[in-house]
N, C-alpha and C positions, 0 to 999 in steps of 0.2 A: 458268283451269282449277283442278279444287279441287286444295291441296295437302297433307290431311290424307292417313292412312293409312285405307285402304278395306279390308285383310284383315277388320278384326272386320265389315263391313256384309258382304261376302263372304263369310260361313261361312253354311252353311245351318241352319237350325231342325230342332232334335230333332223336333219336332212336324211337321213341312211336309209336307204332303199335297195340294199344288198340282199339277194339272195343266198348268200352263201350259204354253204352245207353249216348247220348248227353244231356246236360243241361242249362235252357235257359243261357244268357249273363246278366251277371252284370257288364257290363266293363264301363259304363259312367260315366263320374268323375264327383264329385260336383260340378265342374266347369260348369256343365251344367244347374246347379239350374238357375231358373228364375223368376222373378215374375211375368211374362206375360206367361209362358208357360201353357197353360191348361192340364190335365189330358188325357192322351190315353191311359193307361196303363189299358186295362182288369182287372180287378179285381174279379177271381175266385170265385165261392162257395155261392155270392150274385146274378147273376140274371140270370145264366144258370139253364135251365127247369132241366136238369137232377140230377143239387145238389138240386134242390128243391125237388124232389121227394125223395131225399137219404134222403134230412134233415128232411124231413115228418114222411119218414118210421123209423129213428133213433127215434125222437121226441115221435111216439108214444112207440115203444120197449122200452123205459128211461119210459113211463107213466107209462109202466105195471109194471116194477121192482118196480118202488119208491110205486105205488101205491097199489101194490095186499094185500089184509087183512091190510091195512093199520090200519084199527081200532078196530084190533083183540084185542089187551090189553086197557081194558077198565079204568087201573091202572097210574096213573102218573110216567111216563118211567128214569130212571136217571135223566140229568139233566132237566129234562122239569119241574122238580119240583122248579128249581135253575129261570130259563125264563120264563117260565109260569106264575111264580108269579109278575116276575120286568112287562111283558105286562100287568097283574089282574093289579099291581100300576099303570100303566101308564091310564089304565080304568079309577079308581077311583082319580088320580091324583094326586096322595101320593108320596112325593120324597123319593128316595132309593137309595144307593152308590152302585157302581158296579166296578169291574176294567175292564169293556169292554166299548166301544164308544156307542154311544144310536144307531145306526144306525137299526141293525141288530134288535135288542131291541123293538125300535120301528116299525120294521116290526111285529114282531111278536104282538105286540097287534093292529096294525091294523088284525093280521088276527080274534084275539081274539073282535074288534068291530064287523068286517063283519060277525062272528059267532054270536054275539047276545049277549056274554057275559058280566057279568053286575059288574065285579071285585071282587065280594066277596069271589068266591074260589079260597085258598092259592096253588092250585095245589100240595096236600098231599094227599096219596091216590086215593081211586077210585073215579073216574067221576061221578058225579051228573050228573041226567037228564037233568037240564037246559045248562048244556055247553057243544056245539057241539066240541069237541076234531075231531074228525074226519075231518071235514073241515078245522079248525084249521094245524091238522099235513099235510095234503094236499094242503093248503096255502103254507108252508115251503116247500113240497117236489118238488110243482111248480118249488124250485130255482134249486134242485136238478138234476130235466128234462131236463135245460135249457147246460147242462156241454155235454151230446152229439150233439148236433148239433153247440155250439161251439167249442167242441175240432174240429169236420169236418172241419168249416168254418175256424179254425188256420191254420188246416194242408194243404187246399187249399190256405193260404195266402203263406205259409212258400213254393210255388210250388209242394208239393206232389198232384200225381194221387187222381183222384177221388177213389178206389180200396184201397189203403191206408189209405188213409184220411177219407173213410170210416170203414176202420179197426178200424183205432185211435176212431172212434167214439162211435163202437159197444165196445173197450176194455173199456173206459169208461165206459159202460154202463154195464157191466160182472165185476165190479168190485163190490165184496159183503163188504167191505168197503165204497166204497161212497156210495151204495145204502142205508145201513142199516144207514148210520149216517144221509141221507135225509128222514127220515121215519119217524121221531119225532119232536118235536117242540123244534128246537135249533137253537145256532147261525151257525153252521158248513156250512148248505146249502146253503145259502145269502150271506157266505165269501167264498166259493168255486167259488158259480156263478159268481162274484166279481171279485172275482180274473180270471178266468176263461175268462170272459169278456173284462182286463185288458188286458190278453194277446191276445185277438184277436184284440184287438184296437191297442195294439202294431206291430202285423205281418200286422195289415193293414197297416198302418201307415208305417212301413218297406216297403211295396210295393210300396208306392209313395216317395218315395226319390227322386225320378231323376222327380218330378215334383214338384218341389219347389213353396207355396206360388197359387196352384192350389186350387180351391175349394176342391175337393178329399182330397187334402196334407189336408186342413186346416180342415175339418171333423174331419178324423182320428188323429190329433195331438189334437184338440180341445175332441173329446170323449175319448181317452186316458188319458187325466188329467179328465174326469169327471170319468171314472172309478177309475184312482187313489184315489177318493174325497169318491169314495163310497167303496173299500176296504178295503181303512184305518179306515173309519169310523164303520166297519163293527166289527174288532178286530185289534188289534194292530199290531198281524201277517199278517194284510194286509199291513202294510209298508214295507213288505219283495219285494212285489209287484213293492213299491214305487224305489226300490234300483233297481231293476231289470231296470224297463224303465230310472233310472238316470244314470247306466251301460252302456245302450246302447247310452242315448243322449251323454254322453262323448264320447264314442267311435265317435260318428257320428261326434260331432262336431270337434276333434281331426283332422279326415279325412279332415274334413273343413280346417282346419289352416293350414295342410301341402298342400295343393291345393293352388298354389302362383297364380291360376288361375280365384280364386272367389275372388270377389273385396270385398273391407273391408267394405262397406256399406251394402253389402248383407249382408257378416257373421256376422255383428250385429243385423242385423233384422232377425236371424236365433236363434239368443241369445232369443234378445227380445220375438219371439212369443214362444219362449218353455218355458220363465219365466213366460208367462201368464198363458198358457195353461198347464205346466207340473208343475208350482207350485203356483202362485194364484189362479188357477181354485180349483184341488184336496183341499188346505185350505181352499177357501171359504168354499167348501163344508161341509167339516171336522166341521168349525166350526158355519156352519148352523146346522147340526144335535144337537151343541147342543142346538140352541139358542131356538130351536124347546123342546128338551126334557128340557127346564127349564121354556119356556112357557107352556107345560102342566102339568109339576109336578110345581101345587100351595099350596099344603097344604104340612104340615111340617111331621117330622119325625123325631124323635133322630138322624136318620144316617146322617141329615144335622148339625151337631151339627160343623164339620169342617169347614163348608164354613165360609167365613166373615161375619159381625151382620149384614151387610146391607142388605144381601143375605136372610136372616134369619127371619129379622124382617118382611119382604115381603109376606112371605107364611102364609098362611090360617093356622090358630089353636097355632100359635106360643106362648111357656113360659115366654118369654122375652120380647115383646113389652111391656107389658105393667111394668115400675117395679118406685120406686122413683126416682128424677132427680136428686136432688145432694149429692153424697157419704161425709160424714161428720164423727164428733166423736160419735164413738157409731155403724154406720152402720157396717152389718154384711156383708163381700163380698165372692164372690166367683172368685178367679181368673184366667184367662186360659191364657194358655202357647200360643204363636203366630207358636209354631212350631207345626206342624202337629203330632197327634198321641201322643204328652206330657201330654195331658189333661188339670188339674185343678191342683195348688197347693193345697198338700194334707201333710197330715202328720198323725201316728197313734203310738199308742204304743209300739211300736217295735223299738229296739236298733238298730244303725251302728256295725257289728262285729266290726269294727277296725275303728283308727282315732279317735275321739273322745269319739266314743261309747256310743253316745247320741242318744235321739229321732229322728229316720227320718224322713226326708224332703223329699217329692217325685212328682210326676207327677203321677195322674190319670185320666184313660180316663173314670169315671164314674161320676155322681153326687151324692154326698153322704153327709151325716155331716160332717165328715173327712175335708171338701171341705173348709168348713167357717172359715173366720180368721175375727176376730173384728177389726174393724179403729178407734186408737187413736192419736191423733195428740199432740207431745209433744214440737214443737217448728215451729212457721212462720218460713216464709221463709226469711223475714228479720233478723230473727237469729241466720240461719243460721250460721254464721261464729263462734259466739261465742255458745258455747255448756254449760252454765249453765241454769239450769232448765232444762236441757232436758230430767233428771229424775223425775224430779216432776209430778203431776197429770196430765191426758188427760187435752188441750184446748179444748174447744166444738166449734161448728162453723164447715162448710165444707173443706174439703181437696183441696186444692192448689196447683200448679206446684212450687216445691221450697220446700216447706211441707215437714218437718221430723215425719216421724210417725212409731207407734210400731205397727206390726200385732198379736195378740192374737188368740190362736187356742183355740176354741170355747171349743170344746168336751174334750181338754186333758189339758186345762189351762197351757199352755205353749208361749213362745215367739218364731216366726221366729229371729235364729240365725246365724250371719256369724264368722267363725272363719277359721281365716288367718294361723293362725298354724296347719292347719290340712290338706292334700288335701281330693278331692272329691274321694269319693271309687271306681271311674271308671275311670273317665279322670282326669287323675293324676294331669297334667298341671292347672287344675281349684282348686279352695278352699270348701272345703265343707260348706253344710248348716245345719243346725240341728233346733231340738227346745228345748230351756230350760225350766225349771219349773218357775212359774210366783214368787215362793214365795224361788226361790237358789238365791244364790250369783252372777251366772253369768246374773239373769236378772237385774241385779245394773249395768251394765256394758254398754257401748255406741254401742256395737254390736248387740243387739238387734233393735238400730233406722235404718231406711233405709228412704233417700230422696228419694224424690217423683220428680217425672222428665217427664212431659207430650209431648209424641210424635207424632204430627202429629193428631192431633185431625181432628173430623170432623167442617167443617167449620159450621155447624150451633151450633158447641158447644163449638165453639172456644173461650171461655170465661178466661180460665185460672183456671177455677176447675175440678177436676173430677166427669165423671159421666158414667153412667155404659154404654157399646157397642160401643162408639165411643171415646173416648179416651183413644189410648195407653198407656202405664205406661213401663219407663225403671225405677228399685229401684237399686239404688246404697246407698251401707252399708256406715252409716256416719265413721266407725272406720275401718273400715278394706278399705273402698274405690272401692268396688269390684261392679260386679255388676251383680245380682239377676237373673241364666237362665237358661232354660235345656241346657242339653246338646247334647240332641238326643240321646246318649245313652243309657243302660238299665240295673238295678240293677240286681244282679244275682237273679235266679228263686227261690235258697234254703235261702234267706233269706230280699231279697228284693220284690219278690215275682213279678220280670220281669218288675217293674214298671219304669216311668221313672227318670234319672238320675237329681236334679235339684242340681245346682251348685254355684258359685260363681265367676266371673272372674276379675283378678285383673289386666288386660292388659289395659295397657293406651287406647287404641282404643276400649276397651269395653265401656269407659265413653259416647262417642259420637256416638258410632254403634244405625243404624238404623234396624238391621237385627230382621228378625222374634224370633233368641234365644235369643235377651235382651228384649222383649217386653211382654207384659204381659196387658189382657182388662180384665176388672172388666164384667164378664159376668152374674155376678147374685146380685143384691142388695136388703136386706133387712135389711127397718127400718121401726118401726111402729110409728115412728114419723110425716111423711110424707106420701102425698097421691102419689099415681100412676100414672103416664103418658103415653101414645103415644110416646114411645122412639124412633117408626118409623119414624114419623113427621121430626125429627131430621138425620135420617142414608140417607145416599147415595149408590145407589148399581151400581155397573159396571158389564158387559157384560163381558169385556178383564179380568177385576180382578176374576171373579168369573169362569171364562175361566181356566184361568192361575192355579186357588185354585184346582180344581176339577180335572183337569189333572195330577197336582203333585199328588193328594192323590191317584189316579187311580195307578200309579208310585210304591208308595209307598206299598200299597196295595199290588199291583203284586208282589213286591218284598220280601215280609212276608208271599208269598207262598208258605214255602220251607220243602222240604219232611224231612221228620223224619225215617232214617236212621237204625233205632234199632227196625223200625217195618216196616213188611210186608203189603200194599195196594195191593187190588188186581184191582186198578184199575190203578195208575203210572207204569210206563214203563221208561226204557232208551234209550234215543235218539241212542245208539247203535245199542239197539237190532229191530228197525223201518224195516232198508229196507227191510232185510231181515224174518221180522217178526217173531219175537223170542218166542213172550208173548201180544199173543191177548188179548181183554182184556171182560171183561166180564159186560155189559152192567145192569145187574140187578140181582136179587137174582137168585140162582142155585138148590133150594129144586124141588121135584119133582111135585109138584103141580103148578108150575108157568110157566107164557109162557118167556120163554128162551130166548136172543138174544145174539150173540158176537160179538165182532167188530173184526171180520175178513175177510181179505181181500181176491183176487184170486189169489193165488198162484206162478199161472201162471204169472199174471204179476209183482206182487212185485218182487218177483226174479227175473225173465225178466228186470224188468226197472233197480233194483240196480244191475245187472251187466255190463248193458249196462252203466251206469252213472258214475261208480266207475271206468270201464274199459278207458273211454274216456279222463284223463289226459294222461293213457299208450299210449293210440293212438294218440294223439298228438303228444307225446316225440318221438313215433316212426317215424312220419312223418318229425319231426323238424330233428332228424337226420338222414334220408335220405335226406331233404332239403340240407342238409351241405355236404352229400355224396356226391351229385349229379346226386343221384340216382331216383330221384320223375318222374312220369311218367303223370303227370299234364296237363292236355288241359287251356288251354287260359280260366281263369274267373272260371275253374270249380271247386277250388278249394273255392274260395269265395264265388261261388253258393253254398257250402255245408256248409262249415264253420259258414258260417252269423247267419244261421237259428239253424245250432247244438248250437251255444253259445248263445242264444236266451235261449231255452228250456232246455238244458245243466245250462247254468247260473241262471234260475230260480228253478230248481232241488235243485241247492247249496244253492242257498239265501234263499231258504225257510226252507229248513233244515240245514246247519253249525250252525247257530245262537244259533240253542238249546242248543250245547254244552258250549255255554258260558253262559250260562244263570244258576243262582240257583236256581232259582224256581220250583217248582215239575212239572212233568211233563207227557202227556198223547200219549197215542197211537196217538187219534184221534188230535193230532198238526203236523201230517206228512202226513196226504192230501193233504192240497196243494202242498205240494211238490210229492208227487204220482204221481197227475195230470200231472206235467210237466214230471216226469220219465215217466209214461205213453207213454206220445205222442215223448218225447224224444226216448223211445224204438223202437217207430211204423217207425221214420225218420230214425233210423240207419239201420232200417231193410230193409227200403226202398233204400236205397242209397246203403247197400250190395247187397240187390238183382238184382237193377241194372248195378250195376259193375260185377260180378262176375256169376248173375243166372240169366240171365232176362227175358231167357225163360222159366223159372221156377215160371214164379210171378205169375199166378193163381192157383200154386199148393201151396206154400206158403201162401195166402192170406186165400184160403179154410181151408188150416191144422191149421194154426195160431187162427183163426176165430171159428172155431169148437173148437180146444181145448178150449179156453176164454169159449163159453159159456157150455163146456160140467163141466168147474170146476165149475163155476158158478153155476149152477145146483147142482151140486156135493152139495155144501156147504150151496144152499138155504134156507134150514130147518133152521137154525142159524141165518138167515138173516132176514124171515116172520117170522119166531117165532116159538119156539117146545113147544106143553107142557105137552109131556108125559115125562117119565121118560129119563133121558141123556142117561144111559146104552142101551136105545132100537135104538140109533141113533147108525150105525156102520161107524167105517171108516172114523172120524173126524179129530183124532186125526194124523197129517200125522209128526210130530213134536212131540218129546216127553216132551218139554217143555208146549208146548199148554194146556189153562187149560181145555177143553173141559169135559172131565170125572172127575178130581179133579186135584184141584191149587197145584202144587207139591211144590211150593214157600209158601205155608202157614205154620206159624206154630202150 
């Protein structure tokens, strides 16, 4: 939002002899807020008979696009193969990792309950009888329906005519992009509506301003953070949303502070209610959805392998609950890395090119034999200090915090090694680790021992020994001093084979760090000496902690989504080539036998919006320097009446798309919808505001032409949209772009 001062562009011209169509006043200053004032301010688009009939007849026109042959492809559609399955999980209540929020997610297998389906099909192929797919993609497209009669109900917020605002509504609904992407069982439809929603809660919410602390005010401020609570949780790119209404509250509050008119008691309880409602409300929510998706996924999965043991041991069918209580000499462990994505210390036959050019030491994310290292303890921890015998044969007895002990690789008979004269092959700053042979010279050597250093155990295992899941382990090398831990990085792919980097750090602050890369939990014990326990008995699980785990790896995840540059997808796109739609994309296979779909958009309006959107910083600069001329031709307020509402829907355009460019992760056609939406209705307002200035009695010839083109491309392109499934060559006149893959991918190679 701008945050200059708008009075001087506000004042009208001596000279002004404009007729333009007039527009209402916004000239009441904050100063006016109150918190006895109640709401008079009309509120459009909600209880007049005549938008209720526009928003009927929109309502159904949106049923028929999203809905007509909806259940033509009896085949599992792109990603519904990807969602389809995570709702089959949420059925059967089998936890699964995803980098999307459950929200959306769990919409979709509510629709998959309501259908009858009973979790067993992976959504691969064609539709078995017993699952109603059909009601299923109609469930979604519900959210789909719901995007015209809200875009209406915006653009009557934002002050457009009814005649408008019902444009905006039907261009929505003629876009064969949102249509085709509500058609299927995906997340796209529930984060459109979402956001969708977000924004009408926000132009409501805009409209009572000058009614501070009014029941109305408090509605739409209070549904505005629960929209935010559900877009964010829908996809991550629903917190484009979140920036958008935090945009505008600065702006507002801004106006607030330069108003030496509202007392300081107010503007703090102006603070206070948008802290509740525009960011504890939107989080609760956020972090109900998951509390919800970790309450129904009970039974385990490898994919929880990340979470913390307590998390772990909790879920139905779990490896680990049950294993021996105390690691001693002789136990066989398996140890995992506290950093996300490092795995298990591992090691395998294979040399370090360079450095020592011994056995690698690594990080994997799999369980294998590889995995095992023997526990022998060759000195208490009372001797510590003095270091003879600490060659001599394993002590028997269990492992201790203080404990010097040697790790033996089971499968390659070798020693975990630290050597201070070498750095690590990646992060040069650190020391490498290797393994030597049990029966060389360098396993004679005291770089082989590492102490044992217990952190942060669980309180019911707080005894002072190890034991496996609840007590973290930092190993510091008795000779080199360092201390034992990935590093988050990653070995090269042609000889380390992409795995992760484990290290050695010799930084005095590494003795005492509590950080995830010096820790290390004993996640698998076996000895056949001892019997088995209920290691759950003993774990503690947290809400926040297992909050906090599952978001970073969400993070993580996202960010090792990154395109591969030396090969052609025919399904990524660049955030370049979006507004102007360069490289539609192609929803499923292209043989002649198949029902066809593309995600492509109206023509009409993609163009349409990104010029209108890309043109509007030039028109500002243009205005700002007639501002400075002295040339602006401006009525009292009506500059603000215009401005408020463009940088609303202007500003949501941007926020939803800039971001892409900074992002490395690959990326799709279908992530520039939301941002469509706003071009969309952003085109419909600029149009409206020219044709009031300059043609106004031309606005029903405009409305018609404008209206008719939408739906005559619309049409145009439908067959792409429900689906072809004769041959592509017998469809003419697709192709209006010679990029477009339509007839064949010219981009392939």
């Amino acid at each position: 939002m701008p945050s200059f001062n708008f009075s001087e562009m506000m004042r009208p011209s001596k000279t002004e002899k404009s007729e333009r169509m007039p527009l209402p006043s916004t000239s009441k200053s904050f100063a006016a807020y109150s918190s006895r004032q109640e709401s008079r301010d009309h509120v459009p688009g909600l209880w007049d008979h005549r938008d209720r009939l526009i928003i009927l007849a929109l309502t159904l026109l949106c049923a028929f696009t999203r809905l007509y042959r909806i259940g033509r492809a009896n085949k599992a559609q792109w990603d519904e193969s990807h969602f389809g399955k995570f709702g089959a999980l949420y059925v059967n209540r089998t936890f699964y990792h995803d980098v999307h929020p459950p929200a959306a997610k769990l919409l979709v297998a509510l629709s998959e309950v309501l259908a009858g389906h009973n979790g067993t099909f992976n959504f691969k192929g064609e539709y078995p009888p017993y699952v109603n797919y059909v009601f299923m993609r109609m469930f979604n497209a519900a959210f789909g329906i719901t995007l015209a009669p809200l875009a209406y109900l915006t653009c009557r917020q934002l002050r457009m005519p009814v005649g408008f605002a019902a444009m905006a509504g039907l261009f929505v609904t003629m876009d064969n992009a949102l249509c085709v992407i509500s058609r299927f069982i995906l997340l796209d439809a529930p984060l459109l509506a979402f956001t969708a929603f977000a924004l009408m809660m926000l132009a409501c919410f805009y409209r009572q301003r000058r009614q501070a602390f009014s029941a109305g005010w408090w509605r739409f401020l209070l549904m505005t953070g629960v929209s935010l609570g559900l877009v964010a949780s829908a996809k991550w790119v629903g917190m484009f949303a979140v920036a958008l209404v935090g945009a505008y509250t600065i702006y507002e509050l801004y106006e607030m502070f330069c108003d030496t008119h509202v007392p300081v008691h107010v503007y703090l309880k102006h603070w206070a209610a948008r802290i509740v409602a525009l960011i504890v409300i939107p989080l609760s929510i956020y972090m109900l959805t998951f509390k919800i998706h970790f309450m129904v996924l009970n039974r385990y999965n490898n994919s929880a392998n990340f979470m913390p043991m307590g998390f772990q041991t909790k879920l139905i069918g779990n490896p680990i609950s049950q294993q021996p209580y105390d690691v001693e000499t002789g136990s066989s462990i398996r140890l995992q890395s506290h950093v996300s994505g490092a795995g298990y210390l591992h090691s395998h036959t294979h040399q370090y090119p360079a450095g020592s050019m011994r056995q690698q030491v690594t990080g994997y994310g799999y369980a294998d034999g590889n995995n095992l290292w023997n526990v022998q303890r060759r000195l208490a921890a009372e001797n510590v200090d003095g270091t003879r015998g600490a060659m001599s044969e394993a002590i028997p007895g269990p492992i201790g915090h203080g404990d010097v002990i040697a790790l033996h690789h089971n499968s390659t008979n070798t020693y975990l090694y630290a050597d201070t004269g070498h750095e690590a092959p990646v992060s040069k700053q650190f020391k490498e680790v290797s393994a030597v042979k049990a029966d060389s010279a360098e396993a004679a050597r005291l770089n082989m021992l590492w102490v044992v250093e217990i952190v942060n155990p669980e309180k019911r295992m707080d005894d002072g020994h190890v034991h496996p899941l609840g007590t973290p382990l930092r190993l510091r090398s008795l000779m080199g001093n360092c201390v034992l831990m990935a590093s988050g990085d990653r070995l090269d792919k042609n000889w380390g084979w992409g795995q992760a980097e484990i290290a050695c750090s010799s930084s005095p602050d590494a003795r005492t760090q509590t950080g995830s890369k010096y820790l290390w939990t004993v996640e698998r014990h076996i000895n056949k000496a001892q019997k088995s326990v209920n290691l759950g008995q003993y774990m503690s699980s947290s809400f926040l902690r297992d909050f906090a785990v599952l978001n970073r790896q969400m993070w993580l995840t996202n960010n090792a989504l990154i395109p591969d540059h030396d090969k052609h997808n025919v399904l990524e796109s660049d955030p370049l080539s979006w507004p102007f739609m360069i490289y539609p994309m192609r929803m499923v296979g292209w043989d002649d036998a198949s029902i066809k779909y593309l995600e492509i958009g109206n023509p009409l309006l993609w163009w349409g919006s990104a010029v209108a959107c890309l043109l509007f910083p030039v028109q500002v600069l243009y205005w700002l320097v007639c501002w400075r001329r002295r040339c602006l031709a401006w009525r009292a307020n009506e500059f603000r009446s215009y401005i408020e509402g463009a940088a609303i829907l202007w500003g949501g355009w941007f926020l939803h798309y800039a971001p892409f460019f900074a992002m490395g992760r690959v990326t799709y056609l279908h992530h520039f919808l939301p941002s469509l939406y706003f071009g969309i209705l952003f085109m419909t307002y600029q149009v409206y505001f020219a044709t009031s200035w300059y043609a106004p009695r031309s606005t029903r010839s405009v409305l018609v032409i404008l209206s008719a083109a939408a739906v005559g491309v619309f049409w145009w392109f439908s067959p792409l949209t429900f689906g072809w499934d004769k041959p592509i060559k017998d469809l003419w006149g697709m192709e209006w772009v010679s990029s477009w893959p339509v007839y064949e991918d010219k981009l392939a190679i």
